[in-house]
C-alpha positions in Angstrom: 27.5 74.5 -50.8 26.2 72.9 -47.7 26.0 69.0 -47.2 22.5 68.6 -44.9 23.3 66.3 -42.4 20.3 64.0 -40.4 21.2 63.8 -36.6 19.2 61.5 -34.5 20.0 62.0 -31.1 20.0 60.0 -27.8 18.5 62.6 -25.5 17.9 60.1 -22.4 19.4 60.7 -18.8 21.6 57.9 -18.5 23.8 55.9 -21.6 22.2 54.8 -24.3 21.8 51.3 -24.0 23.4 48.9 -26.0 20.1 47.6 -27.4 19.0 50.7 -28.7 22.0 51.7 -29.6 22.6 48.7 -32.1 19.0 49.3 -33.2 20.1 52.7 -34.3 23.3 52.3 -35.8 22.6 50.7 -39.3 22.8 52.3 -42.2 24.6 55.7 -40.3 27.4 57.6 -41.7 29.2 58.8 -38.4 28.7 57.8 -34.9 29.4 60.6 -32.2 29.8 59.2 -28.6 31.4 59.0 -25.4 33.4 57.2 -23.2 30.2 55.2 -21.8 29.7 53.9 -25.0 32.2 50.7 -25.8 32.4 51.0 -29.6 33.1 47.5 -30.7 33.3 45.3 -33.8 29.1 44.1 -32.6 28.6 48.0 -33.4 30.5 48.7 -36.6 29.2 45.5 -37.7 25.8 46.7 -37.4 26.6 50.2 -38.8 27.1 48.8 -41.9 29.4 50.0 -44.5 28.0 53.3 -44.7 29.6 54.5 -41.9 32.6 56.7 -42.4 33.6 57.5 -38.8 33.5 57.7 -35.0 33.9 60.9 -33.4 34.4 61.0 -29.9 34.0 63.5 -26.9 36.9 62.2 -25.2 41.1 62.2 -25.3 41.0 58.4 -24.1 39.8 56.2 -27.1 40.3 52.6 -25.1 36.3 52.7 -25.2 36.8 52.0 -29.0 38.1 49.1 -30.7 41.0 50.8 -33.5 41.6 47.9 -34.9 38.2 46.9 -36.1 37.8 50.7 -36.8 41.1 50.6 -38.8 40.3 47.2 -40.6 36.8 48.5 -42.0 38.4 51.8 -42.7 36.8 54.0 -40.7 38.0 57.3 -39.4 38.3 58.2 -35.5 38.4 61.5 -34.3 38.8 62.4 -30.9 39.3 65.6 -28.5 42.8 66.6 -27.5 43.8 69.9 -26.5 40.6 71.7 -25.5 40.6 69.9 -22.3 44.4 69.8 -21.4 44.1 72.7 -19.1 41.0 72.0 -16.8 42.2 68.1 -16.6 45.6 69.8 -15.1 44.2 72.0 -12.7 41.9 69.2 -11.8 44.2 66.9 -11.2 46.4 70.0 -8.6 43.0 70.7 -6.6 42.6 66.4 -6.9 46.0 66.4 -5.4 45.4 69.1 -2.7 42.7 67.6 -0.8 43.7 64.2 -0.7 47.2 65.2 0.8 45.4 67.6 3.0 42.3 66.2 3.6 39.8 68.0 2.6 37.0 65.6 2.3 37.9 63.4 5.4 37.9 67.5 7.5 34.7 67.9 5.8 33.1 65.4 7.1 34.5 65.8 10.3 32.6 68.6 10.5 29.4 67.0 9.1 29.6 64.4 11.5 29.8 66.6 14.7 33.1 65.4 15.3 34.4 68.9 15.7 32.4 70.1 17.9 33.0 67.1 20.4 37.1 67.0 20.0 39.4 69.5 21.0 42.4 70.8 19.0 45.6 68.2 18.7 48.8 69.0 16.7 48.5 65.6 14.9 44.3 66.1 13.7 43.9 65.9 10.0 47.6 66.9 9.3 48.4 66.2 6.1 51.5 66.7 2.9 53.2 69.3 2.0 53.8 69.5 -1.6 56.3 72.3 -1.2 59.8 70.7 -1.4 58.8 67.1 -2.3 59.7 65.2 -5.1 56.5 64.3 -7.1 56.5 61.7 -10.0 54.4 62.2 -13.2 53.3 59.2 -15.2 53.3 59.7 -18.8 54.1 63.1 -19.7 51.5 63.7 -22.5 49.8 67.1 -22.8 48.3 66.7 -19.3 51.2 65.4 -17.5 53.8 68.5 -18.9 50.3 70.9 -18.4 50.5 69.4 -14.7 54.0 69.1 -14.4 54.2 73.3 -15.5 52.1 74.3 -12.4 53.7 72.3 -10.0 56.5 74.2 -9.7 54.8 77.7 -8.4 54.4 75.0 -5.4 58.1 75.0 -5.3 58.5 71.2 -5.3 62.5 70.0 -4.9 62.0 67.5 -7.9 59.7 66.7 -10.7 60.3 63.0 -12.0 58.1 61.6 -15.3 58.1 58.3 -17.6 57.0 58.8 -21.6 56.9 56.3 -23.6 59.0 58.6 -26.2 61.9 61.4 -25.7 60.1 64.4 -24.1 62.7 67.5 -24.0 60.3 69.9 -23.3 59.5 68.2 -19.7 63.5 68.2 -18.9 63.3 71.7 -19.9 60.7 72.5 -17.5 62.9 71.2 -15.2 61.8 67.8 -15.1 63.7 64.4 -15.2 63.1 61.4 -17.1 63.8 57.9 -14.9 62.4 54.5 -15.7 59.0 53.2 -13.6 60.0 51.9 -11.0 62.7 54.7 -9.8 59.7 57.5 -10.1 58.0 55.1 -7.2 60.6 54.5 -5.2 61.6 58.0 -5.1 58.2 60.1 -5.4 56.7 61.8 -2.4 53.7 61.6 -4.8 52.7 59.9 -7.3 50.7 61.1 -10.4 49.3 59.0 -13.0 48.1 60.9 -16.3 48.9 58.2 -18.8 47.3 56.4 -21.3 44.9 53.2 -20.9 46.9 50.7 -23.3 47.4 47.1 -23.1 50.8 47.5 -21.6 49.8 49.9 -19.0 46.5 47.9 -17.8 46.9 47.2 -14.0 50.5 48.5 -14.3 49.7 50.0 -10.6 49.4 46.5 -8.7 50.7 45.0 -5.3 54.2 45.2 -7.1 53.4 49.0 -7.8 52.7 49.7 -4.7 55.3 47.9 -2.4 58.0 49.8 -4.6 56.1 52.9 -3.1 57.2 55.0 0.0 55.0 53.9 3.1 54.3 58.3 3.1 53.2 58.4 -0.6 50.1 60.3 -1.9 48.9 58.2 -5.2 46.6 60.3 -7.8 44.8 58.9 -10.4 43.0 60.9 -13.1 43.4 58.9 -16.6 41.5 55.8 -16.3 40.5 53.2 -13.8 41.8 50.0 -15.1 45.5 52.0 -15.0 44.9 50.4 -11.2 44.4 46.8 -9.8 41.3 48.0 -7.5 41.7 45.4 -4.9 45.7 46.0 -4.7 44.9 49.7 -4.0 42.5 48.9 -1.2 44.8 46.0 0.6 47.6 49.0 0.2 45.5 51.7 1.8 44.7 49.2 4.3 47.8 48.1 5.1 49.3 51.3 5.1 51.4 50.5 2.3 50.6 53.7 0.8 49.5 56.8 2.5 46.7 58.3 0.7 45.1 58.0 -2.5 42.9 61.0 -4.7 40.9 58.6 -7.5 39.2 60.6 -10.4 38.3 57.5 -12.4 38.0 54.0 -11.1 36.7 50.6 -12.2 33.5 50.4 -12.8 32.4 54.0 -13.5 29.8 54.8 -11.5 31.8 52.7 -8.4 29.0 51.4 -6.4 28.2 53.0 -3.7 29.3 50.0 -1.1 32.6 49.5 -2.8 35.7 49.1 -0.4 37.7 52.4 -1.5 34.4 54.7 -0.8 34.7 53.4 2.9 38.4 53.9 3.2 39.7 57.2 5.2 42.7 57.9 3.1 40.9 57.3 -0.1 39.3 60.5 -1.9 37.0 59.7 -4.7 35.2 61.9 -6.9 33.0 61.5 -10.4 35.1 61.9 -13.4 34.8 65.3 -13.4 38.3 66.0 -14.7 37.0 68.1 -17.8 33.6 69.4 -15.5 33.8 72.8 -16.8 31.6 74.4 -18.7 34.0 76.3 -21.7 35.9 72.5 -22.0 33.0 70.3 -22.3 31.9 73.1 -25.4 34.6 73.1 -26.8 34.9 69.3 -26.6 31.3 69.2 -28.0 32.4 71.2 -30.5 35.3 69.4 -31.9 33.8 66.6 -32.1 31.5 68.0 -34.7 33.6 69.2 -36.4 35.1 66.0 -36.5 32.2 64.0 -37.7 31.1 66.3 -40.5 34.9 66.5 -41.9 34.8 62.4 -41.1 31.2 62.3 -43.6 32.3 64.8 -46.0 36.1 63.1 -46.5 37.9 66.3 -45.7 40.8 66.9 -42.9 39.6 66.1 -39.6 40.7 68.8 -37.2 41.4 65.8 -34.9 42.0 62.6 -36.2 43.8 59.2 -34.4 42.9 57.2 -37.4 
């Protein structure tokens, strides 16, 4: 026997906003939403204690408060897995231009800049990633996804940090070191960890001075991983060599912001699960989710 289930839906172009949204909430038994929405105690307040659980179409969950969520007793599903695979390749082709300069070349060639110059041995080169050593941080599903492909690129060493024992990425043929020996060492550096209150604005000036001077930094988890203004004063500087920014803080990043007028900077829109199969099947769990959630049977994908 199936349960009919009422779903009122926010069909607008842009977030819903938080107005509406707490207009719309009482009295509902599951909330599905994404990462623009910032799921709070204001929210579950308003809810009401009908509501059973929060299904989201996302693996980061730092846009929902747990503990309120846990305190009230409300489930929170979420979407690993399904998008493992295009956040890894993502984060390769992410990785690719930035050391090679894709974007910067591109314009180059938008500009009229090509046409005017003449060939020179030092124009737009770039990194190889063949036979350099390349530091992952946090070696969750993405990370040993990532850390997998890297070595058809034949890359001499493949450093990580998890926060618990990971024998599968040693053998892979990776090695575990603490934080700050992955940034002294790494030819590039990879973050694919989680957004936690330990590991907000863990890549600071003190991050980055650790770094080598000839280091390509790649970010594809979440923004506030990275103290902004650091980053740019390290770009700047030439503390670092290059940086490839998936997510950033504040998402969208305005379109005057210091790292969109940077050279060695390559910033794109959070479009590390942009394909069409993942964001299905993310839609899809997430369902799935929320009607096991209502009806109080195993979630296929549960946190809490």
């Amino acid at each position: 026997m199936y349960q009919r289930l009422d779903l009122e839906v926010w069909d607008g172009d842009q977030p819903i906003p938080r107005e509406e949204l707490l207009r719309r909430v009482p009295g509902k038994q599951g909330i599905i939403c994404l990462l623009t929405e910032k799921i709070d105690s204001q929210v579950l307040d308003a809810a009401g204690s009908s509501l059973k659980v929060v299904s989201t179409i996302s693996v980061g969950t730092d846009h929902i408060d747990l503990e309120a969520a846990k305190a009230r007793g409300i489930k929170v599903g979420y979407t690993p897995g399904v998008l493992t695979d295009a956040v890894a390749e993502l984060t390769l082709g992410l990785t690719l231009a930035t050391a090679r300069c894709f974007f910067r070349s591109h314009c180059e060639i938008r500009s009229g800049g090509w046409e005017k110059s003449t060939w020179s041995p030092l124009k737009m080169y770039g990194k190889l990633l063949q036979g350099s050593t390349v530091g992952i941080v946090g070696l969750g599903r993405i990370g040993f996804a990532l850390l997998k492909r890297l070595k058809a690129f034949q890359v001499k060493d493949i450093l990580f940090t998890a926060r618990s024992p990971k024998p599968h990425g040693e053998a892979e043929g990776g090695k575990e070191v603490r934080f700050e020996e992955l940034l002294q060492k790494s030819d590039f550096v990879i973050c694919t960890c989680a957004l936690t209150p330990e590991t907000q604005g863990m890549f600071d000036k003190t991050a980055f001075h650790l770094m080598k001077s000839s280091v390509v930094f790649i970010n594809i988890s979440r923004g506030g991983l990275v103290n902004q203004d650091d980053l740019v004063e390290a770009l700047k500087g030439g503390e670092i060599w290059g940086a490839g920014l998936d997510v950033m803080t504040p998402e969208p990043l305005p379109h005057d912001h210091p790292l969109l007028q940077l050279a060695n900077c390559t910033v794109i829109p959070h479009i590390g699960s942009a394909t069409e199969k993942t964001r299905l099947d993310m839609a899809r769990l997430a369902a799935e989710n929320l009607i096991a959630g209502i009806k109080g049977t195993s979630m296929p994908a549960q946190l809490l």
